[in-house]
C-alpha positions in Angstrom: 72.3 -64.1 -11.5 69.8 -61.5 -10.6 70.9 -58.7 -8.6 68.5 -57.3 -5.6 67.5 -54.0 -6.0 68.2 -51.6 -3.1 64.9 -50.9 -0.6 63.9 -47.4 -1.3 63.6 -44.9 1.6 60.4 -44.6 3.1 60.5 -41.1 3.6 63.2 -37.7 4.0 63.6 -38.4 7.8 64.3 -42.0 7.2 66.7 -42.0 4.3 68.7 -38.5 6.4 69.0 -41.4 9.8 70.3 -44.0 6.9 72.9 -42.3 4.9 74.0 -39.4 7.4 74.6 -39.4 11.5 73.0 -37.2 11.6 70.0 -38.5 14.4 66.1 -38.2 14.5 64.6 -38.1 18.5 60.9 -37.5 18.5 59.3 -34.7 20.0 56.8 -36.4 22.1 55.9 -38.9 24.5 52.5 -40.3 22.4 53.0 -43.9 21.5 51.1 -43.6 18.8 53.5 -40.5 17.3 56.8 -42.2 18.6 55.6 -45.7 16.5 55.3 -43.2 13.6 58.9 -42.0 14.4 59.9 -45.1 14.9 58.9 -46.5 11.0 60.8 -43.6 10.0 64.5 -43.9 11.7 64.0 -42.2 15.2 66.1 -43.4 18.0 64.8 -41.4 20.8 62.0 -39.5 21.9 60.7 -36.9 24.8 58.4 -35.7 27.6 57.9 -32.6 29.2 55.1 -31.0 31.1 53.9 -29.4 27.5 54.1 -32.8 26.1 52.0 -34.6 29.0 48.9 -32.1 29.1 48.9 -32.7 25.2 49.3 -36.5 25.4 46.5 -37.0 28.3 43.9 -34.5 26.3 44.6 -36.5 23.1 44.7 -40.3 25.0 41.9 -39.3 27.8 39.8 -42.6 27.4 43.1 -44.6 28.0 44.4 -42.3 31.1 42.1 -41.4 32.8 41.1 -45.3 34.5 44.7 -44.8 35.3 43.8 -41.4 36.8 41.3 -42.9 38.6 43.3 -46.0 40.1 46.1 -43.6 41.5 43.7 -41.8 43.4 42.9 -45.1 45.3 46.6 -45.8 45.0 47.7 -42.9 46.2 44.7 -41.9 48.7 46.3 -38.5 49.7 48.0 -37.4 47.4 47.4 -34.3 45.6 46.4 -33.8 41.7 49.8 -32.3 40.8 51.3 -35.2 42.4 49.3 -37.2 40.5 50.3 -35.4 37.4 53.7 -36.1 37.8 53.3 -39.7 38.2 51.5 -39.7 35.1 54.6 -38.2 33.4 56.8 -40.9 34.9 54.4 -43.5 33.5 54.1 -42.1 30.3 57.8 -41.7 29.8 58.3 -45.1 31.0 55.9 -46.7 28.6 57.5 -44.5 25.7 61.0 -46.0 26.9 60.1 -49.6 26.5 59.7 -48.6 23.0 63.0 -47.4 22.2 65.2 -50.6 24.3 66.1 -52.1 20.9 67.3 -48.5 19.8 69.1 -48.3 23.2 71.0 -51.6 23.0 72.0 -51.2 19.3 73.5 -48.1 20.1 74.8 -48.8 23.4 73.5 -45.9 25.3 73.8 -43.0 22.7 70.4 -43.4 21.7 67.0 -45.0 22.2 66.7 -43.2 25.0 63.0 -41.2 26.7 64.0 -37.5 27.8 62.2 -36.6 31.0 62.0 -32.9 32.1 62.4 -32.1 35.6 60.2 -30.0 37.1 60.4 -26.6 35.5 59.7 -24.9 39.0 63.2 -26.4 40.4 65.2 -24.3 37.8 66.8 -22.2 40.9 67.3 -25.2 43.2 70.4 -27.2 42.3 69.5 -30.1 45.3 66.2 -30.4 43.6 67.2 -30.5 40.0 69.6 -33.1 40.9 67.5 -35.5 43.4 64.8 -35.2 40.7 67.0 -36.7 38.4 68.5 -39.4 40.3 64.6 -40.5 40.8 64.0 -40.4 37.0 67.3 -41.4 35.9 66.0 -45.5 37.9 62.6 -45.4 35.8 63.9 -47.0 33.2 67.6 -48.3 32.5 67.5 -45.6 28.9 66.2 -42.5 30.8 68.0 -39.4 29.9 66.7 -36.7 31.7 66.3 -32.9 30.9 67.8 -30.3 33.1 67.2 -26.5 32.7 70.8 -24.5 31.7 70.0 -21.8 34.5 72.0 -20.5 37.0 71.2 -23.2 39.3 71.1 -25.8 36.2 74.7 -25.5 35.3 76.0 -27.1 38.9 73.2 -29.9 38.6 74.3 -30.6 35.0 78.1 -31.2 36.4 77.0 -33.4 39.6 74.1 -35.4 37.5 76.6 -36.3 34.9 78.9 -37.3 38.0 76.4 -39.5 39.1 76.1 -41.3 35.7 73.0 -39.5 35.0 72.6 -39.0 31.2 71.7 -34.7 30.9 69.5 -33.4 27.9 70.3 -29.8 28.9 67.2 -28.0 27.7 65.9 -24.2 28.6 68.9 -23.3 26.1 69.4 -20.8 23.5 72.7 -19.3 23.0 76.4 -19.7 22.6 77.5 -19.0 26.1 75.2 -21.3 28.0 75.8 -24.2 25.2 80.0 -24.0 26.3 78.7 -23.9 29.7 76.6 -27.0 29.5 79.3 -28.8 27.4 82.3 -27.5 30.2 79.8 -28.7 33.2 79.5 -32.2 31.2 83.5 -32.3 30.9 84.0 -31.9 34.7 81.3 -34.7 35.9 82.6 -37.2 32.8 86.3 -36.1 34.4 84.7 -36.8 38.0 83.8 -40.1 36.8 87.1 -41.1 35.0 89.4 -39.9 37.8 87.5 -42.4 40.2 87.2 -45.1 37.6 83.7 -45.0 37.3 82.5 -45.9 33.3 81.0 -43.7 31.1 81.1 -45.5 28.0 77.2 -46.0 28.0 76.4 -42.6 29.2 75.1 -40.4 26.0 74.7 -36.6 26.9 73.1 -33.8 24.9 72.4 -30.4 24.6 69.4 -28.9 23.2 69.1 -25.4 21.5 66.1 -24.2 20.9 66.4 -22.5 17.4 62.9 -21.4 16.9 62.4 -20.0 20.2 65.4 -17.7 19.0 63.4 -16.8 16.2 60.0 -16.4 18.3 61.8 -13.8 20.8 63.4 -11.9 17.9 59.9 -11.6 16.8 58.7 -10.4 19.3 61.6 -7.9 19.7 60.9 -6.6 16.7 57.7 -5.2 16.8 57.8 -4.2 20.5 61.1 -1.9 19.3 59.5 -1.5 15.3 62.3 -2.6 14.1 62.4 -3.2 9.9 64.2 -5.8 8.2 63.9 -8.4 6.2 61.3 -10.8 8.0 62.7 -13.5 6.2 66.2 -13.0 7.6 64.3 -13.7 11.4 63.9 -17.3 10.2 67.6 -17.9 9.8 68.9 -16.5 13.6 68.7 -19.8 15.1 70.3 -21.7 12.5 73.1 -19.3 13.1 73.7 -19.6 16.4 73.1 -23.7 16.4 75.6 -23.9 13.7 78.2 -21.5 15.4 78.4 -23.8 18.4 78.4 -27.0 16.5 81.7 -25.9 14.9 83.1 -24.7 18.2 82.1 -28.3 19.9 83.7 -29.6 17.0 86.7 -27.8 17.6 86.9 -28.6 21.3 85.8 -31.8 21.0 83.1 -31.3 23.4 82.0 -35.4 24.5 78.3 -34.3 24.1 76.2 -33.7 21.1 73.4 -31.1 20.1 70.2 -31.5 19.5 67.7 -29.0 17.7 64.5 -28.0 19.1 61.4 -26.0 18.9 60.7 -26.5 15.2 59.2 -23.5 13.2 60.5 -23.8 9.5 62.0 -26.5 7.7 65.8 -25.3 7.9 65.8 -26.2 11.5 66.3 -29.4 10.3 67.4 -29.8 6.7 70.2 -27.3 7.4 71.6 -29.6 10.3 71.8 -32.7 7.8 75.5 -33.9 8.0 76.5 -33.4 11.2 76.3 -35.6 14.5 73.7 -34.0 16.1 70.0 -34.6 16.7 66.8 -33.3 15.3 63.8 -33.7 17.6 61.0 -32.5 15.9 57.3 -33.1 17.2 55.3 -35.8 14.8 52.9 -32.6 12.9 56.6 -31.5 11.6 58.0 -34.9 10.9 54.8 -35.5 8.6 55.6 -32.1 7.2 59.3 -32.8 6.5 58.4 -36.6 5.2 55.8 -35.3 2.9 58.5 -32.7 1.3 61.0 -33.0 -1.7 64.0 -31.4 0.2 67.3 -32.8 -0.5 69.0 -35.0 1.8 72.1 -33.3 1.4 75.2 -32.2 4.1 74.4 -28.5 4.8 75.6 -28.7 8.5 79.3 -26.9 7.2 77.8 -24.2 5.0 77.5 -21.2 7.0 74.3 -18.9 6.9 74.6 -16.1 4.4 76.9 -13.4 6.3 74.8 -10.2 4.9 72.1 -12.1 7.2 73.9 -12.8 10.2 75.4 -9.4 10.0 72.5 -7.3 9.6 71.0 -9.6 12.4 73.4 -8.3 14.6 73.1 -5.4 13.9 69.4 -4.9 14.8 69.0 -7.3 17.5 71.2 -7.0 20.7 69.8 -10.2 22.5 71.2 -11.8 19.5 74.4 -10.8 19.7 74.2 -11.7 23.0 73.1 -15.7 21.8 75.5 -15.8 19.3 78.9 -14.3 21.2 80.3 -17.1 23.3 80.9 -14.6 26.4 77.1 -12.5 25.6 75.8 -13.8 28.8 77.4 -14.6 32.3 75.7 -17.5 34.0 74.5 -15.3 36.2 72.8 -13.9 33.6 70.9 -17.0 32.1 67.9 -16.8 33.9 66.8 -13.6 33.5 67.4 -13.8 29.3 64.2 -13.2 27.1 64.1 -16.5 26.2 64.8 -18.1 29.1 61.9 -16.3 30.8 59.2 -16.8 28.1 60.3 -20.8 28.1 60.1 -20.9 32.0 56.7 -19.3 32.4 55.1 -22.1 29.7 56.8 -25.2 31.5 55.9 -23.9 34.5 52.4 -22.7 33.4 52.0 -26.7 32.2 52.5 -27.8 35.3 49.0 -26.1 36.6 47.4 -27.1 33.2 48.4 -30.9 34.1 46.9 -30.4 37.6 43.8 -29.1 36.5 43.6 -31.7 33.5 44.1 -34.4 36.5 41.5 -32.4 38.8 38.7 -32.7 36.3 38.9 -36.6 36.7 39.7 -36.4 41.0 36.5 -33.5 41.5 34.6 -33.6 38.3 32.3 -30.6 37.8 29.0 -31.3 39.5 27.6 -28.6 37.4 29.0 -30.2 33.8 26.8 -33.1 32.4 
């Protein structure tokens, strides 16, 4: 009797989702990018303010009749309110996507990540009203909260409220424990009073390259010389610290790795049950390659790196030390502010993308 012969993998991504847990999200909200994800093992995706300017100049022809209804919709409102709607409709058509994702996994994936609005990240109220708005779009919302000083509070009282957080705006040790602590006391909140949680699937985003970019930066501003290719490892380093120490604590909330710049911000996070979001230009990247899909998540970055590392870069210590920075000191760290100023700068760039269609320019043909 003749035997079946196994299906082959159809790509890196797909066979690393099939034989590992570890988990593939997509970085975008594009339909036509998450359908790509989709074919290749992803089980969640994202939007952001970023993500929505670059969706609406890449999918004009289809938004902007939508643009253009809303206005008659919505006869006073304003083009950044209009923006944001067009956020919450692009998230929501993304979300329908992932459903059979979110009922196979009963709640720990298939879910759309939504940012709140970046300008909220000192308002608490805000954060958390926000997300009590976006968490009813769609029954597998998850939605993104910034991990400032303000952030931490609405990450415990979201979670409370059943809210599923993507803790995002994060790049360090000390505000990763403070996420996962935050997540404890709402789940706790929640248990004490009976309320379920066995649906709700929390995570919390470090964004490894933005390490790397800052430490760049750093390093010329200061001329500092070391081994540039020992820059492309920092963020590794501090992702796999805290993964450990989750590990350890058994922290009820997973991380997920962001802001993609070489390809050991993913293949070095095989093995371990967390999530890798990259955007679809790196997934092609990744799924055109001949790395090995091979557990790396345990093996620890070379210590001559991480130590001379530390040894140059003090905002690195400060990332990867898990009491480097007070949470009163979140918002004001390097990478924290250069994050915050392009969210928030997307939200004029959406506005004016969204203007251009309400009060074309009389003087462009």
């Amino acid at each position: 009797m003749a035997t079946s012969m196994p299906t082959p993998f159809k790509s890196p991504l797909h066979e690393m989702t099939q034989t590992t847990p570890t988990c593939l999200w997509n970085d975008s909200a594009s339909v036509a990018e998450l359908t790509y994800a989709l074919e290749h093992g992803a089980v969640g995706a994202t939007c952001n303010p970023v993500i929505a300017v670059s969706v609406l100049k890449s999918e004009m022809d289809f938004w902007r009749p939508r643009i253009l209804e809303l206005m008659r919709e919505m006869p006073s409102a304003s083009e950044e309110q209009i923006g944001w709607r067009l956020v919450e409709e692009m998230s929501v058509r993304a979300a329908k996507l992932l459903l059979p994702a979110f009922g196979a996994h009963r709640g720990r994936n298939g879910r759309l990540s939504i940012q709140t609005d970046p300008r909220f990240y000192r308002d608490t109220d805000a954060i958390v009203e926000q997300a009590e708005h976006f968490s009813r779009l769609a029954p597998n919302m998850i939605v993104k909260m910034p991990v400032t000083r303000a952030g931490i509070p609405a990450i415990e009282e979201g979670t409370y409220r059943g809210i599923s957080i993507n803790a995002t705006v994060c790049f360090s040790l000390s505000q990763s424990i403070a996420v996962a602590e935050a997540v404890e006391r709402g789940l706790k909140r929640r248990e004490r009073e009976g309320k379920d949680i066995s649906t709700m699937g929390p995570v919390c985003t470090i964004m490894v390259g933005r390490i790397d970019d800052w430490l760049k930066v750093y390093m010329e501003k200061e001329t500092i010389s070391t081994d540039p290719g020992y820059l492309e490892w920092a963020g590794v380093a501090v992702f796999k610290k805290t993964y450990q120490i989750f590990r350890d604590r058994g922290y009820r909330l997973r991380l997920l790795s962001a802001a993609f710049r070489n390809h050991m911000h993913w293949s070095e996070f095989i093995g371990g049950e967390v999530v890798i979001s990259p955007p679809y230009a790196w997934q092609r990247r990744y799924n055109a390659s001949d790395i090995e899909i091979v557990p790396r998540i345990d093996k620890p970055v070379d210590s001559r790196i991480v130590q001379d590392l530390l040894a140059r870069f003090p905002d690195l210590r400060r990332a990867y030390t898990e009491d480097g920075l007070t949470i009163d000191e979140f918002d004001s760290f390097p990478p924290t502010r250069r994050t915050l100023r392009q969210f928030i700068a997307a939200c004029a760039d959406l506005a004016a993308l969204v203007r251009n269609t309400m009060l074309p320019d009389p003087d462009v043909k």
